[in-house]
C-alpha positions in Angstrom: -8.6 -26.0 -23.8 -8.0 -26.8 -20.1 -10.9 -26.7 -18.1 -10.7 -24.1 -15.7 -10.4 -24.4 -11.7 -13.8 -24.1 -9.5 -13.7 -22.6 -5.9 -14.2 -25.3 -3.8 -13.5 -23.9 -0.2 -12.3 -20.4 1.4 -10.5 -20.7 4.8 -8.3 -18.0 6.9 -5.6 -18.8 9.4 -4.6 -16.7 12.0 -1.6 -15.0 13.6 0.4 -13.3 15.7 3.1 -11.2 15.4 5.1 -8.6 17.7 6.6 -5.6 16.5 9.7 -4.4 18.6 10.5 -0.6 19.3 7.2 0.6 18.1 4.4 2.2 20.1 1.8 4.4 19.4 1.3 8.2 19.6 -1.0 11.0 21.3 -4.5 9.3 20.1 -2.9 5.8 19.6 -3.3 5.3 15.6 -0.1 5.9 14.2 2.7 3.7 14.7 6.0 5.5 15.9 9.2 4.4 17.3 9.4 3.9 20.7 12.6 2.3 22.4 11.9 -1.0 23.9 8.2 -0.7 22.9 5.9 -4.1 21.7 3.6 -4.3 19.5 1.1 -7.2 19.7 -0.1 -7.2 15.7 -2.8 -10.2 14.0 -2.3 -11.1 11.0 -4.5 -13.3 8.8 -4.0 -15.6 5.3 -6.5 -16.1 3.0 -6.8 -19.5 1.1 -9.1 -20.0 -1.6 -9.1 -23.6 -2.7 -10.1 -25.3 -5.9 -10.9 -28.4 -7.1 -7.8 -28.7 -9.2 -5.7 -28.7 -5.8 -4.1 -24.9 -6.7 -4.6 -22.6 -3.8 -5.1 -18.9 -4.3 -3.2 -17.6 -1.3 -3.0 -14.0 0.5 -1.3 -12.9 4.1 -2.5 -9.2 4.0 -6.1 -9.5 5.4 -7.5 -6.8 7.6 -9.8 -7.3 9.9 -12.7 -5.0 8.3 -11.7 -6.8 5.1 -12.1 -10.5 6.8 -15.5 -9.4 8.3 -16.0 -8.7 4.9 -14.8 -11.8 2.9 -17.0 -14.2 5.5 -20.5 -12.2 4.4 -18.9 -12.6 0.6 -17.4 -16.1 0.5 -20.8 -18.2 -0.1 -21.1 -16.7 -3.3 -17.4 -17.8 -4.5 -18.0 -21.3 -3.9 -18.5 -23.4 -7.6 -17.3 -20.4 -9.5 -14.7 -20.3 -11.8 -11.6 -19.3 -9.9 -10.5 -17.6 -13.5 -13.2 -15.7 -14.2 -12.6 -12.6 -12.4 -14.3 -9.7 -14.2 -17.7 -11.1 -13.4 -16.4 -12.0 -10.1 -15.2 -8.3 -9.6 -18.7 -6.8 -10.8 -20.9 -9.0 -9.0 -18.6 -8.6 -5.5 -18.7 -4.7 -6.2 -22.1 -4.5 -6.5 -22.7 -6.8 -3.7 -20.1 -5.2 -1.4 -21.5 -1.3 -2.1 -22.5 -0.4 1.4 -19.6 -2.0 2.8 -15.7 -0.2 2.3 -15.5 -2.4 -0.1 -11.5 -3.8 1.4 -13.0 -7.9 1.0 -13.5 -8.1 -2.5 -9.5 -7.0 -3.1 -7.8 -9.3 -1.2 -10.2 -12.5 -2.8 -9.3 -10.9 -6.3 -5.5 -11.2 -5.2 -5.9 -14.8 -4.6 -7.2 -15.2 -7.6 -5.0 -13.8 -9.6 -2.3 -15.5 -7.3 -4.6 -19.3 -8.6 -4.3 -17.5 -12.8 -0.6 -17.6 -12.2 -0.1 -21.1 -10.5 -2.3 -22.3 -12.9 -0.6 -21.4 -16.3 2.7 -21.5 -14.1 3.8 -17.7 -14.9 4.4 -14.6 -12.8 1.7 -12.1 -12.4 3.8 -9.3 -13.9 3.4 -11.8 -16.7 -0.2 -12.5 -17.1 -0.6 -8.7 -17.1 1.7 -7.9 -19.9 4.4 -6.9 -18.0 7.9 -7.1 -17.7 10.7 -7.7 -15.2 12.8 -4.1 -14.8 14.0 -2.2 -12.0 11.3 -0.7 -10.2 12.8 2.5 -7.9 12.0 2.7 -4.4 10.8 5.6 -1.9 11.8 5.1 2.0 8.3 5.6 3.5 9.2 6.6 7.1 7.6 6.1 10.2 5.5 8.9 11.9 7.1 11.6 13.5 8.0 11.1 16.8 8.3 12.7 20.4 10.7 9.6 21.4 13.9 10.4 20.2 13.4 9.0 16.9 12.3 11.0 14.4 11.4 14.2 16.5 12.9 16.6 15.1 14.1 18.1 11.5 17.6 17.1 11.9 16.7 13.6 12.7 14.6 13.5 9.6 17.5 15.0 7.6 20.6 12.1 9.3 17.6 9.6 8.2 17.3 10.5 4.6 21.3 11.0 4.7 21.1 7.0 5.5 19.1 6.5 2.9 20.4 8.3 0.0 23.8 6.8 0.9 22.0 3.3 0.6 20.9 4.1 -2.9 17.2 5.4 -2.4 16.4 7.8 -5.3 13.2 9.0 -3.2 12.4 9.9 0.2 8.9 10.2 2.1 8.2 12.0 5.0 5.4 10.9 6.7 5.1 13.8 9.9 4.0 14.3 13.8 0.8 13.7 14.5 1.0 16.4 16.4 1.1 18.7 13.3 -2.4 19.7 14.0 -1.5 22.1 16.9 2.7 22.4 15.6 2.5 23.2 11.6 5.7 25.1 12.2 8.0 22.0 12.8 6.2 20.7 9.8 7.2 23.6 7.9 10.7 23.5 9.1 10.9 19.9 8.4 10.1 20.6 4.7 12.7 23.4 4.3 15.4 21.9 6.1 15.1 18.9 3.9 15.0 21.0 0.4 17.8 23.1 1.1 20.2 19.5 2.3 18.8 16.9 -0.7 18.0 19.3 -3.4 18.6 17.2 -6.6 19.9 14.4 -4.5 16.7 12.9 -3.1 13.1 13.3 -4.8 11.3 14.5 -1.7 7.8 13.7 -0.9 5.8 14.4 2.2 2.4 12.4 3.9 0.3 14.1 6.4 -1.6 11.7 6.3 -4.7 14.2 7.1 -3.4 15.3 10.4 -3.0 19.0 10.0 -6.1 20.3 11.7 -7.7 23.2 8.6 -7.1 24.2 5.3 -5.2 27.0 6.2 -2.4 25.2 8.0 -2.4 22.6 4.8 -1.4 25.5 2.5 0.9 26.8 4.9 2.7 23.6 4.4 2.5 23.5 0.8 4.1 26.6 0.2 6.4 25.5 2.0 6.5 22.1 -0.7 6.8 25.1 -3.3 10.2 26.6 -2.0 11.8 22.9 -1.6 11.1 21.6 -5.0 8.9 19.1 -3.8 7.8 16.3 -5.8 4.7 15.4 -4.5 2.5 16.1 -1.3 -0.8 14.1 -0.2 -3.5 13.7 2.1 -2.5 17.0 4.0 -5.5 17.7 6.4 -8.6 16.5 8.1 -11.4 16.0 5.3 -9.3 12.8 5.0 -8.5 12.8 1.4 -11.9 12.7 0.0 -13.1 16.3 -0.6 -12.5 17.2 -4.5 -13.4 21.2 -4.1 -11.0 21.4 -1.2 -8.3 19.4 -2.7 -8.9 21.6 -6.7 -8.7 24.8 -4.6 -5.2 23.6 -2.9 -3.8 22.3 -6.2 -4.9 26.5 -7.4 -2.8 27.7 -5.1 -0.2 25.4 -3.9 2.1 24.6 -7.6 3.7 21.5 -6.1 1.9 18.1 -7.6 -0.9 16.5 -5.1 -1.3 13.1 -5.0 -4.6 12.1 -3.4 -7.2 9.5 -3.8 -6.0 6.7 -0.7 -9.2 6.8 1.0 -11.6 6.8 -1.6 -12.8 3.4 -3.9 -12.6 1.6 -7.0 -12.3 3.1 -10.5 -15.7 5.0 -10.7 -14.6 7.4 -7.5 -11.1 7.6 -8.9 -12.0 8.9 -12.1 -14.6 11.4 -10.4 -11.7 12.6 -9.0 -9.7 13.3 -11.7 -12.2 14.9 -13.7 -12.7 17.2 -10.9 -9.2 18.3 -11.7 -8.7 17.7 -7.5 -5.4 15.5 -7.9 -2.2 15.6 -9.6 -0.9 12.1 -8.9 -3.6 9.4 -9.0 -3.4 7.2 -5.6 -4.2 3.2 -5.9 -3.4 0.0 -4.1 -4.8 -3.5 -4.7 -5.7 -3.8 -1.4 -8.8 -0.9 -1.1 -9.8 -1.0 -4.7 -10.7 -4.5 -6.0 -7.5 -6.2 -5.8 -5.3 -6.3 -8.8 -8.2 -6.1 -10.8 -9.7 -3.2 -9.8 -6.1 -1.6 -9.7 -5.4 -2.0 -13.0 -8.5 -0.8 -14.5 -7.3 2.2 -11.9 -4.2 2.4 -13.5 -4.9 2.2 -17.1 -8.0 4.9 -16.8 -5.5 7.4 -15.0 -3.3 6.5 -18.1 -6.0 8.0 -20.1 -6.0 11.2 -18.7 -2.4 11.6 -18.6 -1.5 11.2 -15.4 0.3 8.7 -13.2 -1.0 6.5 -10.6 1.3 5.6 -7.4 0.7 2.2 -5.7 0.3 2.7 -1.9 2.1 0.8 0.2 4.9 -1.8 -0.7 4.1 -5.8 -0.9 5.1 -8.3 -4.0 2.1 -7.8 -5.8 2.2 -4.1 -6.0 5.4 -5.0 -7.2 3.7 -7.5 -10.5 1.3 -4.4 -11.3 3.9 -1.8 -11.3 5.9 -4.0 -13.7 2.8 -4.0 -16.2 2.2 -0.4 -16.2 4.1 2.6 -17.8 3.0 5.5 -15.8 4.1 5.3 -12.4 7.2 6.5 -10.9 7.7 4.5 -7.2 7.3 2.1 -5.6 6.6 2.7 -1.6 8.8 0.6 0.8 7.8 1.2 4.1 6.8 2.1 6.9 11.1 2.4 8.0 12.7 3.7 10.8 16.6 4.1 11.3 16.1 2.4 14.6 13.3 -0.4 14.0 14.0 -3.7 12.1 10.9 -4.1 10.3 7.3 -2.8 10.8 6.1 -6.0 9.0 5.3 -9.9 9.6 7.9 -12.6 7.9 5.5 -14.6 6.0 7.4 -14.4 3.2 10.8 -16.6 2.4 13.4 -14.8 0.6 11.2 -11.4 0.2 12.6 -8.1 1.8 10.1 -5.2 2.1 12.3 -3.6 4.8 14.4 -0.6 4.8 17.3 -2.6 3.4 14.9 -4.1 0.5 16.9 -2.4 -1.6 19.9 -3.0 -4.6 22.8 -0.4 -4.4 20.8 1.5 -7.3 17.6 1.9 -4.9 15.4 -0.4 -7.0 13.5 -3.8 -6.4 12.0 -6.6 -8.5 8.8 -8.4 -9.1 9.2 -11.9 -7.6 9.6 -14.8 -10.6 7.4 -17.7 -8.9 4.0 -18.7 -10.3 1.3 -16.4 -9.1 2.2 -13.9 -6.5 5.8 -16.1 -6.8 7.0 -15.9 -3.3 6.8 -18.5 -0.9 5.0 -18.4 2.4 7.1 -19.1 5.3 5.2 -22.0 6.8 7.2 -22.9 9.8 7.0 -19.1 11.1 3.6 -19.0 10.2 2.4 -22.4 12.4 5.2 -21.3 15.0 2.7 -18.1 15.8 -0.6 -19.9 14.4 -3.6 -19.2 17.0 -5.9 -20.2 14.7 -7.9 -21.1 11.8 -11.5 -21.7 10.0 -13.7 -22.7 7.2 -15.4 -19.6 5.8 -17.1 -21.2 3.1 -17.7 -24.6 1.2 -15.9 -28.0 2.2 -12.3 -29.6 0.6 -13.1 -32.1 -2.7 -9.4 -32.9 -2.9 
């Protein structure tokens, strides 16, 4: 048996990126199109080093997540990079009054070490296959720009997309729905009546709609366009299960909730609570692949599918290794913005044209996460880096 590789060193580099035609809206948190517009965004990559020279490596670090990894990192250094169920408990437990984002992306890097080390793909090492995995376009927010502002430009966007070959489209709405639920409503319609059994249709408020009675105002409104699914629709921010069981009583289209709460234990409260259809996860805010798995196989349990939020190759890995899940999220897009996301990757696509002419993307086929960082972009808009924890042996 080959001995297994020990965390030697944790580091982080840091970037910048800008984002063109994007700005911000009315209270500056969600992204929207905006002609011209620059977006100064940092980025950071997590290395976790061993002493076998294989480098667990992430670029999706947060900044609440890094301020998390630097109070964690001590306690990776001299364990073994392949043990990662003790590693999981022992950073859950010591993460608990944090949110808990830290502990995810180190448990990506490790995974991302398993699969350089036995030189196979993640989907791999988690039983899975390669197949087609079907995409959702995962729009921008509305806009007051001249973007997305109104229904019809929501309806020539969707157009675009089902004649690209998305199966699915998501609507993610104005953040000005709190004091406008009618143009949300109309939205909705407009797009049932023009796509029915062309385009599954899915809508995010992403908890913007300002009561409860404005959210079922809007779900109805799911009801009469045949809907697939609907989520996060107003301001408890995804997280109360009484409010969300009493709109699943009286709205019929499926809820999909469970993006702002953590980790398996919360998840399954949820469930049993009977306050989500759909069964909300992402590696990245519960425990990494680890944790989404266990996420994944639990909602399995009861029936029910779990929806990986937000696109990315390793969401790609754990949707190949699980049977109950129907799409995969490739966003944010926009008809008139290139890409809402950094190019650390060589040869990946996450963008709106991401897609085959079937509307379906792969898992990646390299060791470990299996895509290649882009290294000269990365040092071409490097503006810094640092030891978090431990010193090189190699």
């Amino acid at each position: 048996m080959r001995e297994a590789p020990v965390i030697t060193k944790l580091d982080v580099i840091h970037f910048e990126h800008t984002i063109r035609d994007v700005g911000r809206d009315y209270n500056t948190f969600n992204m929207v199109y905006e002609a011209g517009g620059r977006s100064i965004q940092p980025g950071a990559i997590l290395r976790v080093h061993t002493d076998k020279g294989i480098i667990g490596e992430y670029p999706g670090v947060i900044g609440p997540a890094l301020a998390e990894i630097k109070t964690i990192a001590s306690y990776l250094i001299g364990k073994e990079a392949l043990a990662r169920e003790p590693i999981y408990n022992d950073l859950k437990r010591g993460s608990r009054h944090w949110a808990m984002l830290g502990m995810g992306v180190v448990d990506i890097c490790l995974w991302d070490i398993a699969g350089k080390f036995y030189d196979e793909p993640l989907y791999r090492l988690l039983g899975g296959e390669k197949r087609p995995l079907k995409a959702y376009a995962s729009t921008l927010h509305g806009d007051e720009n001249g973007g997305l502002t109104t229904p019809q430009d929501f309806e020539d966007f969707a157009s675009q997309c089902l004649e690209m070959g998305y199966k699915a489209f998501k609507v993610h709405g104005w953040g000005l729905a709190r004091d406008n639920i009618d143009r949300e409503v109309a939205n909705v319609l407009n797009l049932g009546e023009k796509f029915a059994g062309k385009l599954d249709l899915l809508i995010d408020p992403a908890c913007e709609i300002r009561n409860f009675g404005d959210a079922l105002k809007l779900g109805r409104a799911c009801d009469e366009a045949n809907f697939f699914w609907w989520e996060d629709p107003f301001q408890d921010n995804g997280v109360s299960q009484f409010a969300h069981r009493k709109l699943r009583q009286m709205v019929k289209t499926p809820i999909l909730q469970t993006e702002h709460i953590r980790l398996l234990e919360q998840h399954v409260d949820f469930i049993v609570a009977d306050a989500t259809d759909y069964v909300r996860c992402g590696a990245h805010e519960d425990g990494g692949i680890t944790g989404a798995m266990k996420i994944a196989h639990a909602t399995e349990g009861f029936g029910l599918d779990v929806e990986l939020h937000g696109p990315g190759p390793v969401h790609r890995h754990i949707m190949s290794a699980i049977r109950n899940t129907n799409f995969f999220e490739l966003g944010l897009v926009h008809p008139n913005v290139k890409s809402t996301k950094a190019p650390v990757y060589i040869n990946y696509n996450d963008d709106l044209d991401g897609i085959d002419s079937d509307g379906n993307v792969y898992a990646p086929d390299g060791p470990g996460i299996g895509v290649d960082l882009d290294w000269d972009w990365i040092n071409a808009h490097k503006i810094g880096e640092e030891i978090i924890a431990g010193q090189s042996t190699i």
